[in-house]
N, C-alpha and C positions, 0 to 999 in steps of 0.2 A: 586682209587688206593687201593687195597689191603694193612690192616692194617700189613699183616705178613711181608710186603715186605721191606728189609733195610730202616732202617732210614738214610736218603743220607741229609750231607748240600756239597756244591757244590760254591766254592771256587773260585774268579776268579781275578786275580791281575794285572793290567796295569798297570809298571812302565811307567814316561813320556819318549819317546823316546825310550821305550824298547818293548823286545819281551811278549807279558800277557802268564802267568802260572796260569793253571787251577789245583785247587787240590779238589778233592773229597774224601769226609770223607763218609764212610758206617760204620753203628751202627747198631747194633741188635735192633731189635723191643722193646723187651721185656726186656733188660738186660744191657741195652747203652754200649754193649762192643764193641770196635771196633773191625770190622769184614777187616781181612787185612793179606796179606802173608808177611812176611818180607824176606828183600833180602838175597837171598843164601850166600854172603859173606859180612861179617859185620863190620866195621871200628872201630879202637883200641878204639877209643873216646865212642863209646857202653857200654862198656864192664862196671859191676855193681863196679864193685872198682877203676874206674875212677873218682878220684873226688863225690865217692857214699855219699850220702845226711846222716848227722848224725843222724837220726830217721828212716833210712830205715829198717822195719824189712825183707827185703829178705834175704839170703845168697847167695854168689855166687857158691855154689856147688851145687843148686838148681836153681840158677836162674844167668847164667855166666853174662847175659846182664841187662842193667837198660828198663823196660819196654818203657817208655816216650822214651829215647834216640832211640830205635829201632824203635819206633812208630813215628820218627821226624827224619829218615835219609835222605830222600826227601827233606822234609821241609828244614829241613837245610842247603842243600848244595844249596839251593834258596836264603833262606836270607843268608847267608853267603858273599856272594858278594854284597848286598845292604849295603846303608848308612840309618843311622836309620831315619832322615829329610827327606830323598828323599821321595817327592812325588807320590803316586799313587793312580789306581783309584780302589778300592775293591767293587765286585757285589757279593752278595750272595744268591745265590738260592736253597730254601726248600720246601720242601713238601709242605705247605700253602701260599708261598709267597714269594718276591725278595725284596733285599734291595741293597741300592748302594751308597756310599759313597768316594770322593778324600779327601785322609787325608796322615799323613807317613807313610815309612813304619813301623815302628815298632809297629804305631797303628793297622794298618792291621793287620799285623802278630801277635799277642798280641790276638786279635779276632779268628783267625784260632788257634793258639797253644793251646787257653785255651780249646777249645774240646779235641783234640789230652792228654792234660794233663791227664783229668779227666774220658777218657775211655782205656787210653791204658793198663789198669790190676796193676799202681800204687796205693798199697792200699792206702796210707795216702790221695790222691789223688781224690780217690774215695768218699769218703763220698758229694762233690760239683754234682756228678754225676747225681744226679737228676735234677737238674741246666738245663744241656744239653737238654734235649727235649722242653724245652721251652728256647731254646739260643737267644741270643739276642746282635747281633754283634755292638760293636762301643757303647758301653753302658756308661752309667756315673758314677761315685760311688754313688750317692742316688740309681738309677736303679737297682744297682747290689745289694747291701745292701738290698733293698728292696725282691728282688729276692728269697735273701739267707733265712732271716728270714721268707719268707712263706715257703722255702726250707723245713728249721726245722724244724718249728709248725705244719705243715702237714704230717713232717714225725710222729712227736710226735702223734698225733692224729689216725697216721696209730699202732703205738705202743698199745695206748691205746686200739683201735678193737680188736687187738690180744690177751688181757688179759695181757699184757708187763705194766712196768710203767713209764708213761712217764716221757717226765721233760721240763717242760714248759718253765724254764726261758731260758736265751741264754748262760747261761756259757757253757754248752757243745760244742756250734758252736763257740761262741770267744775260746778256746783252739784249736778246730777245725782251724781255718783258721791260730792261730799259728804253729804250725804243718805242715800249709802249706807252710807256708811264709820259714820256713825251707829248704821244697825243692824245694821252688823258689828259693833262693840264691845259692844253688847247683847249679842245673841245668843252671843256667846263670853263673856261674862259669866256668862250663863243655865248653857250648858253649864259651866263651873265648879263648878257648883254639884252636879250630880251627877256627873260623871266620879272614876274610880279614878284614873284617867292622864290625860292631856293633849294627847291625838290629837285630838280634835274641836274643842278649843278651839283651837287651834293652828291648826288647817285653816284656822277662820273668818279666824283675825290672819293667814296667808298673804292670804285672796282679800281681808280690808282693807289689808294692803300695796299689792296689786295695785289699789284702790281710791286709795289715797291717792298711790301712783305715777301714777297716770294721772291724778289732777287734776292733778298740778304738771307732769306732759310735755306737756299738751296745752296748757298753756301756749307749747310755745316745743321743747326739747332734742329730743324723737323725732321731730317736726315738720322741724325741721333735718336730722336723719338723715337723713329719708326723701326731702328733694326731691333731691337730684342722683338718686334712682330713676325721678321723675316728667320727665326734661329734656324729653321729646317732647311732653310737655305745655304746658312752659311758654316752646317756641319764641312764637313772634309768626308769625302766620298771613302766608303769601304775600301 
């Protein structure tokens, strides 16, 4: 496969007893933005001063819609009619491989939204974005934790090539994820407001769990876990 070609993860949902909905995510190679037309006509719920997140720097004379929300008009009128418990069977197929898991939906959905969050042009959003090419659906919070802090330190590392200065420790990424958890609570507010049922809203308060767990582990508790994995590391050189 040609490296230039869309980064495609490829979506696929079998409620029990229901009709499966496929949704397909195309990413730029090089830039993880989602590459996507949005629809010609756009529902009130869009719009960036609906319920707009308290750390959003857009304006709306520049920017009338909330990126995420336009990037999720699909999405949502999907989970919108699911119940978050109900059952289903989520396959996901990527460039290197499938994975397939029955779980709820709002796990499912919670695994599909968090791309959709962190490529659809929300800055605050944005900085998890490297995250995505190596996604990893139905994850745990050790996993994802884990994820995020090589996320960092490899950005940092990319910093320092550049002649930039890095910054090793994690307080940048714990402010980072608060930030985010910010416009987690929004955005699952938003959706609130038009759901039948509580799939999508629910989705979002899983991936702010998984936000708000990882400010406080990166503090100190997964970090513990994790070093007797690293001993070879942390011998003292001959």
């Amino acid at each position: 496969m040609n490296q230039a070609d869309p980064l495609v993860f490829r979506y696929t949902f079998e409620p029990t007893g229901g009709v499966a909905r496929v949704f397909t995510v195309h990413l730029d190679p090089r830039t993880l933005e989602l590459v996507s037309t949005p629809p010609a006509s756009l529902p009130a719920w869009t719009r960036l001063d609906f319920h707009q997140c308290a750390n959003c720097p857009l304006k709306a004379a520049a920017h009338p819609h909330c990126p995420l929300a336009v990037a999720t008009v699909d999405l949502a009128d999907f989970f919108a009619a699911l119940i978050s418990y109900e059952e289903v069977t989520v396959s996901l197929e990527t460039r290197e491989r499938e994975y397939r898991s029955t779980t709820s939906a709002q796990r499912g959905i919670s695994s599909l939204l968090g791309i959709y969050m962190v490529t659809c042009g929300c800055p605050v959003l944005a900085r998890l974005r490297p995250m995505v090419r190596f996604h990893l659906p139905f994850a745990s919070l050790t996993e994802t934790v884990y994820r995020a802090i090589s996320m960092h330190l490899v950005g940092q590392f990319l910093r320092q090539r550049r002649g930039l200065t890095p910054a090793w420790d994690l307080s940048g990424l714990i402010q980072a994820y608060e930030q985010i958890q910010t416009v987690n609570q929004s955005f699952a507010n938003r959706l609130r407001q038009i759901e039948r049922h509580d799939a999508g809203a629910n989705a979002v308060v899983i991936l702010d769990s998984f936000a708000g767990y990882a400010a406080l582990a990166l503090e100190g508790p997964v970090l513990d876990s994790l070093e007797p994995l690293f001993a070879a590391y942390l011998e003292e050189a001959p």
